[in-house]
ZALO-948678 format. One record per residue (C-alpha): residue in three letters; x, y, z. Coordinates in nm, 2 decimals, always signed. Example, Ala and Ser with C-alpha at 12.3 -4.5 7.8 and 13.67 -1.06 7.14 Angstrom:
2
SITE  zator    east   north      up
SITE    Ala   +1.23   -0.45   +0.78
SITE    Ser   +1.37   -0.11   +0.71
REM end
This chain:
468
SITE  zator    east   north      up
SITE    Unk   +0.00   +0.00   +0.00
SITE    Unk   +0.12   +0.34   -0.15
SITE    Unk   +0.10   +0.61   +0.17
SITE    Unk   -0.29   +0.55   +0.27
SITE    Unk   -0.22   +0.78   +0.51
SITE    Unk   -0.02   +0.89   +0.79
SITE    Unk   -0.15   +0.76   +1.09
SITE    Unk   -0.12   +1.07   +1.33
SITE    Unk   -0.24   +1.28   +1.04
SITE    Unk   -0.55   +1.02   +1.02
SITE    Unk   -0.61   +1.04   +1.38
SITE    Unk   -0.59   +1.44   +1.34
SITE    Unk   -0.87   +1.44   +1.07
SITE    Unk   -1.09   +1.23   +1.28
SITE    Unk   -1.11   +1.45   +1.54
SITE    Unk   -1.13   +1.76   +1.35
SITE    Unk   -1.47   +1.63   +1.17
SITE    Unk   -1.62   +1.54   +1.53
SITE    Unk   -1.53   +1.88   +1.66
SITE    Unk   -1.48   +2.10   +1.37
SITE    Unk   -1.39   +2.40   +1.65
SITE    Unk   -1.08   +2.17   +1.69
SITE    Unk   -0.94   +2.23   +1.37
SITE    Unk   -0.65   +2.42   +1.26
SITE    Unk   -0.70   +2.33   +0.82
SITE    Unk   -0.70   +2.67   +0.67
SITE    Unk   -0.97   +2.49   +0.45
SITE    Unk   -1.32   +2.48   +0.51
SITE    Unk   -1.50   +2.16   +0.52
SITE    Unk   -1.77   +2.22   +0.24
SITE    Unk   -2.11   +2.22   +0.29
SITE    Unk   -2.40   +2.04   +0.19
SITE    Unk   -2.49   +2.32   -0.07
SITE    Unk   -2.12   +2.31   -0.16
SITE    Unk   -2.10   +1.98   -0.27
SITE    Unk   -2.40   +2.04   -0.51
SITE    Unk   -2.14   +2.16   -0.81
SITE    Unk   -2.26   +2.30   -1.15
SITE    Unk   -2.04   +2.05   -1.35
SITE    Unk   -1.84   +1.72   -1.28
SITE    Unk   -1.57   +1.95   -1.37
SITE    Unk   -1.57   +2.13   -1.06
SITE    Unk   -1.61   +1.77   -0.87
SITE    Unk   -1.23   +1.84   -0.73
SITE    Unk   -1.25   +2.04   -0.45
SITE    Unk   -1.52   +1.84   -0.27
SITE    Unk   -1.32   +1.60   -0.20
SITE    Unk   -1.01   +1.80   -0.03
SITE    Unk   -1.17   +1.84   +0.31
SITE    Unk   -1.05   +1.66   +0.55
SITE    Unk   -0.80   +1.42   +0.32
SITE    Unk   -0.49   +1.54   +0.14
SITE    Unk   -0.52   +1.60   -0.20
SITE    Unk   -0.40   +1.21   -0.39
SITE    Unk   -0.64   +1.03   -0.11
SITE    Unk   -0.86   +0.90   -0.37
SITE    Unk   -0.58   +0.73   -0.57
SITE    Unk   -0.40   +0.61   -0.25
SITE    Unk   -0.76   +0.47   -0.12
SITE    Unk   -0.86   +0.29   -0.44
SITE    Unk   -0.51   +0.13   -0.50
SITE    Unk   -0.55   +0.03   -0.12
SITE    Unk   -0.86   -0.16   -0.18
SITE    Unk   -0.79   -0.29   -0.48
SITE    Unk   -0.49   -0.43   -0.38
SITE    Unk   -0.59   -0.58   -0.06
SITE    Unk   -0.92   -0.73   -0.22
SITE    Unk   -1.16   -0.56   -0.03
SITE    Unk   -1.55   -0.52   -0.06
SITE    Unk   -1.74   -0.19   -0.03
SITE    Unk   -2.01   -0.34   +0.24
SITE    Unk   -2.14   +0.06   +0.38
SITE    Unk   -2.07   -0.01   +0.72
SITE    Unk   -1.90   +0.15   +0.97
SITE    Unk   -1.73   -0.17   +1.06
SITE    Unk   -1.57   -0.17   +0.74
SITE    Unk   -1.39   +0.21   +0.82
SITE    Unk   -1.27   +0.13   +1.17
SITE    Unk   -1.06   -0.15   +1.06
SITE    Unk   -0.82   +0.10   +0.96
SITE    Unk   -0.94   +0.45   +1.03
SITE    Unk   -1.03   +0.36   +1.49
SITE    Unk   -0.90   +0.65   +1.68
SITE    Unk   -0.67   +0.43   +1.90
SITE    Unk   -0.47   +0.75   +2.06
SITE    Unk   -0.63   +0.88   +2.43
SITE    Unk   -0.82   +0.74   +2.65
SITE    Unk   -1.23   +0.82   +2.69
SITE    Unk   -1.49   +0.80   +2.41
SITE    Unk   -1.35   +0.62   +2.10
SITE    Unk   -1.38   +0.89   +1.81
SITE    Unk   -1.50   +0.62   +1.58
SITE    Unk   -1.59   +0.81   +1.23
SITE    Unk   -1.93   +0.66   +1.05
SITE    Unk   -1.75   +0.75   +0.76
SITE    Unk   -1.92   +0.46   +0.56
SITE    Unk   -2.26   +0.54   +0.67
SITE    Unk   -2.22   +0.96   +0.67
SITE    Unk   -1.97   +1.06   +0.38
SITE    Unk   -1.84   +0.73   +0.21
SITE    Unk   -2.15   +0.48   +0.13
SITE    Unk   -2.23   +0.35   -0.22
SITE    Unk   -2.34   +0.60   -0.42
SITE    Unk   -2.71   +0.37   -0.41
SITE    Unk   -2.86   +0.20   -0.13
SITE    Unk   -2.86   -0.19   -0.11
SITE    Unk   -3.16   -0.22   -0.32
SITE    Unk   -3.01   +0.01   -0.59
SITE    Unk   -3.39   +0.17   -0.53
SITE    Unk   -3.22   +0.53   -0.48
SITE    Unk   -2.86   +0.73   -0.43
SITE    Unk   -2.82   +0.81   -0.04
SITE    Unk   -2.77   +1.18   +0.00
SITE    Unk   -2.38   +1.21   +0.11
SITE    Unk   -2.15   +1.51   +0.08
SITE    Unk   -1.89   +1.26   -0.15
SITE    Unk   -2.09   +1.14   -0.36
SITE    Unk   -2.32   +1.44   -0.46
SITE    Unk   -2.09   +1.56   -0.67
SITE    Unk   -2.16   +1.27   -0.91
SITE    Unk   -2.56   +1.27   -0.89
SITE    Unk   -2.54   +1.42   -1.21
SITE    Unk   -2.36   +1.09   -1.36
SITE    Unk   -2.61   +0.88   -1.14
SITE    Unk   -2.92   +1.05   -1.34
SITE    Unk   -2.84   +0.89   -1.67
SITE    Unk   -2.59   +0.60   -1.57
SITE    Unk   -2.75   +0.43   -1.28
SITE    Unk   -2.70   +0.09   -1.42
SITE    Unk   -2.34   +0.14   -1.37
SITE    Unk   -2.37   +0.23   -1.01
SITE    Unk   -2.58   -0.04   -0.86
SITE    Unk   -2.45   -0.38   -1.02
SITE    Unk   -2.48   -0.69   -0.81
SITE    Unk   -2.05   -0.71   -0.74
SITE    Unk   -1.95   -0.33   -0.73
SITE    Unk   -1.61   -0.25   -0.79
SITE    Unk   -1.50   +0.06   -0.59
SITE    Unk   -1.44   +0.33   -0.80
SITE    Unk   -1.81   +0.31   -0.94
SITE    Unk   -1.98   +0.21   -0.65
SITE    Unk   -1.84   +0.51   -0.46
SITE    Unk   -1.89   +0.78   -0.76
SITE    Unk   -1.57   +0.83   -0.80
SITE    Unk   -1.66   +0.84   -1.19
SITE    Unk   -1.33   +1.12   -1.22
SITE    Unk   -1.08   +0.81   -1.15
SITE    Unk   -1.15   +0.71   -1.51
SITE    Unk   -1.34   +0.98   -1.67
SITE    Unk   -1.27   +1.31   -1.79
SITE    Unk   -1.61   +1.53   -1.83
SITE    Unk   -1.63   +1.80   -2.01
SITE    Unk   -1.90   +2.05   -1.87
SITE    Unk   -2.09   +2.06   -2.20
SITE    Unk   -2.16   +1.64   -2.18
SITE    Unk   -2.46   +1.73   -1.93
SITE    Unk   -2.63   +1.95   -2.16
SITE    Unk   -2.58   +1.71   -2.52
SITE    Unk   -2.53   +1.44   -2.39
SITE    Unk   -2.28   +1.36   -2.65
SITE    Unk   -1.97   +1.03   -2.55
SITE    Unk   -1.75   +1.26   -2.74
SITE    Unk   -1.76   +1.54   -2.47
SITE    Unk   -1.64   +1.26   -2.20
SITE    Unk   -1.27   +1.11   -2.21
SITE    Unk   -1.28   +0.77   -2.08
SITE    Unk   -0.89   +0.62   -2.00
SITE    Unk   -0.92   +0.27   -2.16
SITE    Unk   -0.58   +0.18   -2.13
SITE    Unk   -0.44   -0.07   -1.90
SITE    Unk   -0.21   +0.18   -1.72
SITE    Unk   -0.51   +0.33   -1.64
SITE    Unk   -0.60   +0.02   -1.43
SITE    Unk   -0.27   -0.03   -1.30
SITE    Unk   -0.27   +0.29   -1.11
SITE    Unk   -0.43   +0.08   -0.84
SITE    Unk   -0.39   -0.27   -0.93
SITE    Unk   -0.09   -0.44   -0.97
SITE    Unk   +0.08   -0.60   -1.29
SITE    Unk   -0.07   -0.92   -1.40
SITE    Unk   +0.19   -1.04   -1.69
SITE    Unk   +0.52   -1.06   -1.53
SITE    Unk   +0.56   -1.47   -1.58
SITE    Unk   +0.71   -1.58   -1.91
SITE    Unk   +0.38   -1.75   -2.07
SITE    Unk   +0.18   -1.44   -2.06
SITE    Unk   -0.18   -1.46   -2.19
SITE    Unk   -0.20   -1.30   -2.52
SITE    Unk   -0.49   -1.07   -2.46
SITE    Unk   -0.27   -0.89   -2.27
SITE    Unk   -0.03   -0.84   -2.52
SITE    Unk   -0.24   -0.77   -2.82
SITE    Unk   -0.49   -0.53   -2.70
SITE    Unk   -0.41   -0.19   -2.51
SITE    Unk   -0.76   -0.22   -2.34
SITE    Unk   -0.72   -0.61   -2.20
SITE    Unk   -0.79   -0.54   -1.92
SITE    Unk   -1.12   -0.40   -1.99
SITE    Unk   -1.21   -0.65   -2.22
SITE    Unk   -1.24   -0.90   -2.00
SITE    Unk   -1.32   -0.71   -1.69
SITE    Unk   -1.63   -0.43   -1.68
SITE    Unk   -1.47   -0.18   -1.48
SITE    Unk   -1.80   -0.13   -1.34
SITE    Unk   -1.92   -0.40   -1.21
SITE    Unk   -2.06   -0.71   -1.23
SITE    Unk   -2.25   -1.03   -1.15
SITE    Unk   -1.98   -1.25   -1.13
SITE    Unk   -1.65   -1.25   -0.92
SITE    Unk   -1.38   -1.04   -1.01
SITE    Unk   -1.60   -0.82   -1.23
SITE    Unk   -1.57   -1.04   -1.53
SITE    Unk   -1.81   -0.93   -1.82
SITE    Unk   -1.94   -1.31   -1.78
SITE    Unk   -1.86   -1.58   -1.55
SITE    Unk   -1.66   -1.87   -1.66
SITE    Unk   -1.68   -2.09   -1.89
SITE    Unk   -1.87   -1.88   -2.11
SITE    Unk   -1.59   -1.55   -2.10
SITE    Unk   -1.33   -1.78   -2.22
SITE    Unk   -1.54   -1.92   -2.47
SITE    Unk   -1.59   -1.60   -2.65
SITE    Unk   -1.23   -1.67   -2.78
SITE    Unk   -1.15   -2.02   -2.70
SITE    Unk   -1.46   -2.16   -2.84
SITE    Unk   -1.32   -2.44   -3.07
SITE    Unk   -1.16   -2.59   -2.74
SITE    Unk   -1.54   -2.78   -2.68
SITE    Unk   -1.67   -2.95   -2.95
SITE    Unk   -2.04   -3.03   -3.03
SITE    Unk   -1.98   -3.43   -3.01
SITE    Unk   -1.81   -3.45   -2.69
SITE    Unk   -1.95   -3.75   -2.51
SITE    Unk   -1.78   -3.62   -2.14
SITE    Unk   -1.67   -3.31   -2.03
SITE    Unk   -1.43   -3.24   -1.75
SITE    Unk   -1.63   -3.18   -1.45
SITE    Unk   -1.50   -2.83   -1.34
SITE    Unk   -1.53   -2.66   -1.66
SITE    Unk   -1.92   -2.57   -1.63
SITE    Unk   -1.86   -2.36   -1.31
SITE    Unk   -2.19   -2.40   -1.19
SITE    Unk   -2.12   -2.12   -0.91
SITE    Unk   -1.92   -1.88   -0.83
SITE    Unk   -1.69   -2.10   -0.60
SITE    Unk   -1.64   -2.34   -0.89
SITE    Unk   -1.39   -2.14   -1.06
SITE    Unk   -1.39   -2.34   -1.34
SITE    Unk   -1.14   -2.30   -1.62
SITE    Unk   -0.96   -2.10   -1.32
SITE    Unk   -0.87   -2.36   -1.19
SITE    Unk   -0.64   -2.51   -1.40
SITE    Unk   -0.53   -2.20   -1.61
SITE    Unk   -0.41   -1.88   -1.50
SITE    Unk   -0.57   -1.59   -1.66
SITE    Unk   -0.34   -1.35   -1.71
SITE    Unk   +0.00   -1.51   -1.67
SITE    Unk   +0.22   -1.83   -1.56
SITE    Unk   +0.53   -2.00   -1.58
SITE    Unk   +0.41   -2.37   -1.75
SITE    Unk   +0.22   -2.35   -2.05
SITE    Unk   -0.05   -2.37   -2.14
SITE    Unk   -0.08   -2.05   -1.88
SITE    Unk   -0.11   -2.35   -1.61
SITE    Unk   -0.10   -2.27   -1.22
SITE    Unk   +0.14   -2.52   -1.23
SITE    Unk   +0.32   -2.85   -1.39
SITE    Unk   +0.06   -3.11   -1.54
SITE    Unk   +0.06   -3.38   -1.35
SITE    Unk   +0.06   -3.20   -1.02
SITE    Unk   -0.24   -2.99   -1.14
SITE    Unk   -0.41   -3.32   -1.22
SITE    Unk   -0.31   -3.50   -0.87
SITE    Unk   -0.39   -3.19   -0.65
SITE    Unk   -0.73   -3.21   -0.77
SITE    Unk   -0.77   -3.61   -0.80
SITE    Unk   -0.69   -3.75   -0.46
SITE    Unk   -0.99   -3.81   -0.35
SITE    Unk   -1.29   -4.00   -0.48
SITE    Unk   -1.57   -3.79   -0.70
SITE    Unk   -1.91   -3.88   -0.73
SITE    Unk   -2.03   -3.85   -1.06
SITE    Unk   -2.23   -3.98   -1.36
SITE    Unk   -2.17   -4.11   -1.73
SITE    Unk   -2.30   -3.95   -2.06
SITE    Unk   -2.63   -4.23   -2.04
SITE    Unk   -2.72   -4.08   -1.67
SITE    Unk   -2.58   -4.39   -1.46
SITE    Unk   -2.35   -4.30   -1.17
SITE    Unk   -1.98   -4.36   -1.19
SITE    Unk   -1.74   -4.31   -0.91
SITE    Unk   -1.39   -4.12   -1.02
SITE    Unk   -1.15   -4.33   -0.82
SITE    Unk   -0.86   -4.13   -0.61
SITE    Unk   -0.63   -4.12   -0.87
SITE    Unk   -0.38   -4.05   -0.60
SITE    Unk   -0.38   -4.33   -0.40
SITE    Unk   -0.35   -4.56   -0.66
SITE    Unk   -0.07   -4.44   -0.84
SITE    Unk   +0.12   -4.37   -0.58
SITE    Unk   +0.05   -4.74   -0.40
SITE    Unk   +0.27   -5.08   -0.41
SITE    Unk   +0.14   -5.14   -0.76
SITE    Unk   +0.04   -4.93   -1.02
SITE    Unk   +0.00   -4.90   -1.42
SITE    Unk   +0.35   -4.72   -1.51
SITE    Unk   +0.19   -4.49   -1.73
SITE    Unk   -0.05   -4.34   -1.50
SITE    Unk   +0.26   -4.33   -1.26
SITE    Unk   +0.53   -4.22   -1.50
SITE    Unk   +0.38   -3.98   -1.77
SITE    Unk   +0.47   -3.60   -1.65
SITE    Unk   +0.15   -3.54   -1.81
SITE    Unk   -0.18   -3.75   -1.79
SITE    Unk   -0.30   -3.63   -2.11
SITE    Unk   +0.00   -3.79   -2.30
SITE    Unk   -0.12   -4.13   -2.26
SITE    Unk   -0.47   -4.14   -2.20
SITE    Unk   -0.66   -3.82   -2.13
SITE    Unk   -0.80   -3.52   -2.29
SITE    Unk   -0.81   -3.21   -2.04
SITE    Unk   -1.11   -3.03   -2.19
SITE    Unk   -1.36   -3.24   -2.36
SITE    Unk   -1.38   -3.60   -2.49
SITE    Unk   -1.57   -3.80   -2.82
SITE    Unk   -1.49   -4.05   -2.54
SITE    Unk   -1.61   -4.19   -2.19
SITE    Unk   -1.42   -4.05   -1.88
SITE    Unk   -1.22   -3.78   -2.15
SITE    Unk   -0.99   -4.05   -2.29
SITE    Unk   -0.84   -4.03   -2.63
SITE    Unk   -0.95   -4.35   -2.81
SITE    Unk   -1.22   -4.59   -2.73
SITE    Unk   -1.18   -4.81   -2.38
SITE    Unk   -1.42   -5.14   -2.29
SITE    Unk   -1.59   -4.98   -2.01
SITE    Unk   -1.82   -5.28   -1.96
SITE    Unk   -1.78   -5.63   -1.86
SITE    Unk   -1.83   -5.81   -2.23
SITE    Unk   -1.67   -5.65   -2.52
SITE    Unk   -1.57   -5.81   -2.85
SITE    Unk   -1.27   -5.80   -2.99
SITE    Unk   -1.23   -5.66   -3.34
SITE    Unk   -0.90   -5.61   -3.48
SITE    Unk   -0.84   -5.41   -3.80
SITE    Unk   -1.16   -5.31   -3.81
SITE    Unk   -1.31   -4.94   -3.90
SITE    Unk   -1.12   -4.66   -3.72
SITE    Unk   -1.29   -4.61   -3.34
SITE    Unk   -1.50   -4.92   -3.38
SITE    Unk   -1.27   -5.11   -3.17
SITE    Unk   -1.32   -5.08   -2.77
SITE    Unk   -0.95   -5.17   -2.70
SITE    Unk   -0.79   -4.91   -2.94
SITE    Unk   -0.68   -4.69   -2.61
SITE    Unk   -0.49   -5.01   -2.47
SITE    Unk   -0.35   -5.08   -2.83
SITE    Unk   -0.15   -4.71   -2.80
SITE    Unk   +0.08   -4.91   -2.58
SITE    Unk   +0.05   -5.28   -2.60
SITE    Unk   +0.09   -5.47   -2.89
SITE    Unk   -0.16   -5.67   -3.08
SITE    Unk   +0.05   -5.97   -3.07
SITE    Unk   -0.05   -5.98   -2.67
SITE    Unk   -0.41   -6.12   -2.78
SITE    Unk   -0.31   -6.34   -3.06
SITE    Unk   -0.39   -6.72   -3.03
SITE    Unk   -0.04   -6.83   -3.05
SITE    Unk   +0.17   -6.72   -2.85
SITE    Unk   +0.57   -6.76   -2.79
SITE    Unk   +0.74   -6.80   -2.45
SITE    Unk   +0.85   -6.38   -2.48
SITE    Unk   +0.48   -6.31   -2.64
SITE    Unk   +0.31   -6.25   -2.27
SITE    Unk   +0.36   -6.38   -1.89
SITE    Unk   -0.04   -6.43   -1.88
SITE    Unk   -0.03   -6.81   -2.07
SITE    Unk   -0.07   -7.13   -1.95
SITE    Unk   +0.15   -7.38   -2.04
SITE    Unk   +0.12   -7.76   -2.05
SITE    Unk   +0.43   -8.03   -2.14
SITE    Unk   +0.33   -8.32   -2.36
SITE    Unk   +0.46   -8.69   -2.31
SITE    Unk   +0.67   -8.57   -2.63
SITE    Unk   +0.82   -8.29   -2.49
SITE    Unk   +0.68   -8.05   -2.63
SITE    Unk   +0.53   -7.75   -2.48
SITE    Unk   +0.17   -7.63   -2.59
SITE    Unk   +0.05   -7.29   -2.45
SITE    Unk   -0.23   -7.11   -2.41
SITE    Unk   -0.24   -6.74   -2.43
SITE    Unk   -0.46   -6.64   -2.17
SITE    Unk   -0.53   -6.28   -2.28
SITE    Unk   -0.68   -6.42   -2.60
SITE    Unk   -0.82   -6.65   -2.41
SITE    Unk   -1.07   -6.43   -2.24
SITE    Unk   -1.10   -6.16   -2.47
SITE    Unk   -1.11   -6.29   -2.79
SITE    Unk   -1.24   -6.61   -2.76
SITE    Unk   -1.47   -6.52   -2.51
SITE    Unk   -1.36   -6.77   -2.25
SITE    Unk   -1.48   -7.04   -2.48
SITE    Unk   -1.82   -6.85   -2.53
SITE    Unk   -2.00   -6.93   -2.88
SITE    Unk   -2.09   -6.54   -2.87
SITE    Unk   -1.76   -6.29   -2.89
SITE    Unk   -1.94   -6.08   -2.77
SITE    Unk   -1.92   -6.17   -2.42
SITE    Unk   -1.53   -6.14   -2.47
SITE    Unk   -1.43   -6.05   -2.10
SITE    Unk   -1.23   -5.68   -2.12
SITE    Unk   -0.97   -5.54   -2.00
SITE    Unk   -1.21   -5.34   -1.76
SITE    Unk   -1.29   -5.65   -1.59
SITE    Unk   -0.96   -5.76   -1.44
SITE    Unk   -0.75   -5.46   -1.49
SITE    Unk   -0.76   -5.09   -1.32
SITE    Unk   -0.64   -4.87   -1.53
SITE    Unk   -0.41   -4.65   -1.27
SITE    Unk   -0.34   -4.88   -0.99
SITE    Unk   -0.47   -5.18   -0.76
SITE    Unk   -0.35   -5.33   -0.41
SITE    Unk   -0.33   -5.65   -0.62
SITE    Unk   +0.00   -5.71   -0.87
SITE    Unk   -0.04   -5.68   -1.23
SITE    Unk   -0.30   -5.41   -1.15
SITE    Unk   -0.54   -5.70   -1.10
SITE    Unk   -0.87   -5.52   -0.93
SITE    Unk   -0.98   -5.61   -0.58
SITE    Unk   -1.38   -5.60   -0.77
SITE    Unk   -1.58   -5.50   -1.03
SITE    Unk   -1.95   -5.41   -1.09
SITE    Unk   -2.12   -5.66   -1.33
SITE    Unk   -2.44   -5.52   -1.49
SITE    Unk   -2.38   -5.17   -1.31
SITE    Unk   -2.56   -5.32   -1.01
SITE    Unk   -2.38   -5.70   -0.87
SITE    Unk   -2.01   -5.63   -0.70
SITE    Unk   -1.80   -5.94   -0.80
SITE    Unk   -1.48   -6.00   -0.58
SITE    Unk   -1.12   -6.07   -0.73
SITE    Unk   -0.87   -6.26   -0.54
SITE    Unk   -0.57   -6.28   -0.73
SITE    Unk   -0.21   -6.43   -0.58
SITE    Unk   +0.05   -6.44   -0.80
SITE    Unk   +0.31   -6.72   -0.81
SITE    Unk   +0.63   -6.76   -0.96
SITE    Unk   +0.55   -6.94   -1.24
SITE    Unk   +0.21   -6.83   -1.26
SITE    Unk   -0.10   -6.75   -1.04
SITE    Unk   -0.45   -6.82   -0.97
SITE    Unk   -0.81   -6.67   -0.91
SITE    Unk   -1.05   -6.70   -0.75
SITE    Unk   -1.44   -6.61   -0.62
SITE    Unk   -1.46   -6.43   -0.94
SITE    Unk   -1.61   -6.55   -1.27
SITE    Unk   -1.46   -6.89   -1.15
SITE    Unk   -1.75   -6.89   -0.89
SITE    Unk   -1.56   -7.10   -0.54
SITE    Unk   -1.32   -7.27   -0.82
SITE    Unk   -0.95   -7.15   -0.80
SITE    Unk   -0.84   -7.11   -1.14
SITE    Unk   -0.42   -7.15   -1.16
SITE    Unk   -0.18   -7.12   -1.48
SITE    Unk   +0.13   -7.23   -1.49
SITE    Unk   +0.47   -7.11   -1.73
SITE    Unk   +0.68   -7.39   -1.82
SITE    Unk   +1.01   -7.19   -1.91
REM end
């Protein structure tokens, strides 16, 4: 804070408007009828008495700096302005209520009649709307039009914009607040338009926080429309914004300016695990619920899918951060249900295991299978020696675990969890069949193999063995 205001001179001024005998200002405090000036030209001098002459600048930079809220109360005054000095009555200015309210009451029904803001009755007449929105910011909501405007006398008898001056310019809003593009990855706005500040932010107020010409999503939208698209099947939860405590695209992006790109608050996959170490109740595109695991927990835990654990960023692999043609914002298509065929080479995002096939290879789900082709086979020696194996993988989900329909081929949803499981190989603990039945896994892995069991195997222990 620039010089709000010398203390003992502050203490001085209180007491000289509670006993105006007391007080030694060669000035005169201005009357009621003296604050009632021809023009907004001559609003200067009204607002001399009892402050020094740059208190409306140091004031506004004051609140704007420490995020404060015109409330018109006296409360608010006596945080800083209490007459602390000698003992007795507490000199206690209703500065709020007497000389300093919002230039309307509550309501916005009329202007209250106070010495600082008379002056700018005149602007209230014709620009009421721009004293009584729902978020005020202070320079408006306290009439101090002059902070931004320049009036020239003959505006209140044509009426005419071009005989008021109105400082646009960001400087102009820098006087109080303080610079918002000093990190590298600076939002472009900022640098292509002299007004940015303005053209995101209605200088008089607004219904939204931080006087935003329209709450979030929707203000970004205006220019980063083409980051939604009309076929999205999910959305990521915290872009609608549904209040004004859901920041929304806030809270991943920095408005104005950042160190990580895209104008993150900070690296990628801390911004993702900040948020996603807890569990989030939710709901698919079709309207049934779905639980968003904590993401956390499992990645960080004894066993976990090394993508999900190693990528610096989540949306390499797997995820798209905005919007998705896909369940749960993933890139490709991903069996999301117990029973899902298998169809390889077939029509581009036809296939519900393209997302796993980024990584693995096909060769993982082919009928024959070598002893380097996959750890998940079973392997039986014959009375000649040789070795016949069975690749389990293919097993289930291509042949359906011997099902005449391949369409019950068991996915990868079934076993697997995707970011990490108390179980090795990422084997899941349970999964819902139907949406409604929990089915429990218990799976122990062995050196040469491993076995389940209470699963799809109903009280059966199902074991496979490698023959090296």
């Amino acid at each position: 804070m620039r010089h709000l205001l010398n203390l003992k001179s502050l203490f001085a001024c209180a007491a000289m408007i509670i006993v105006l005998s007391a007080c030694s200002d060669k000035r005169a405090a201005p009357s009621a009828a003296d604050t009632t000036l021809s023009s907004p030209a001559d609003k200067s001098s009204a607002y001399l008495y009892p402050h020094n002459e740059n208190w409306k600048t140091d004031h506004v930079e004051f609140y704007a700096k420490n995020r404060k809220q015109i409330e018109g109360s006296t409360h608010d005054c006596v945080l800083c302005h209490s007459q602390r000095q000698n003992a007795g009555t507490p000199k206690n200015l209703s500065c709020a209520v007497q000389c300093h309210a919002p230039i309307s009451t509550p309501d916005g029904s009329k202007p209250i009649d106070s010495p600082i803001t008379k002056p700018s009755q005149v602007c209230f007449e014709c620009h009421k709307a721009n004293f009584t929105r729902q978020k005020h910011h202070y320079p408006a909501a306290t009439g101090l039009c002059t902070t931004c405007h320049t009036v020239n006398p003959s505006h209140l008898t044509d009426k005419s914009k071009a005989s008021v001056t109105t400082d646009k310019s960001n400087e102009s809003c820098l006087k109080c607040h303080s610079k918002m593009d000093t990190h590298s990855e600076v939002h472009k706005v900022l640098i292509t338009k002299a007004n940015a500040c303005i053209y995101c932010h209605d200088p008089h107020g607004s219904t939204a926080n931080y006087f935003t010409r329209d709450k979030m999503p929707e203000l970004c939208l205006d220019c980063h429309g083409d980051l939604l698209h009309d076929n999205a099947v999910s959305l990521h939860g915290i872009i609608p914004g549904t209040d004004d405590n859901k920041r929304s695209c806030a809270n991943c992006h920095s408005p104005h300016s950042s160190d990580v790109k895209p104008l993150l608050l900070k690296e990628k996959k801390s911004l993702c695990i900040d948020c996603h170490d807890r569990e989030y109740q939710t709901k698919f595109a079709d309207g049934s619920p779905r639980l968003i695991p904590n993401i956390k927990g499992k990645i960080t835990g004894p066993n976990f899918h090394r993508p999900a654990k190693d990528s610096a960023n989540c949306a390499v692999r797997c995820h798209t951060p905005h919007d998705s043609q896909y369940a749960a914002l993933l890139k490709k298509r991903y069996p999301v249900t117990p029973y899902e065929k298998y169809s390889p080479g077939s029509e581009p995002d036809q296939n519900s295991y393209d997302l796993c096939m980024l990584c693995h290879e096909d060769s993982m789900l082919s009928k024959e299978v070598t002893a380097e082709g996959t750890a998940f086979r079973n392997d039986i020696k014959t009375a000649d020696g040789k070795i016949e194996r069975t690749n389990l993988h293919w097993f289930h989900v291509v042949n359906a675990a011997g099902s005449q329909d391949p369409s019950k081929g068991r996915s990868c949803f079934v076993c697997h969890d995707p970011h990490g499981s108390e179980q090795e190989h990422n084997i899941k603990t349970s999964f819902r069949l139907n949406g409604t039945t929990n089915v429990n896994i218990v799976y122990k892995a062995t050196a040469t193999g491993g076995s389940c069991a209470m699963t799809c195997h109903s009280d059966d222990i199902k074991k496979y063995n490698r023959v090296e």
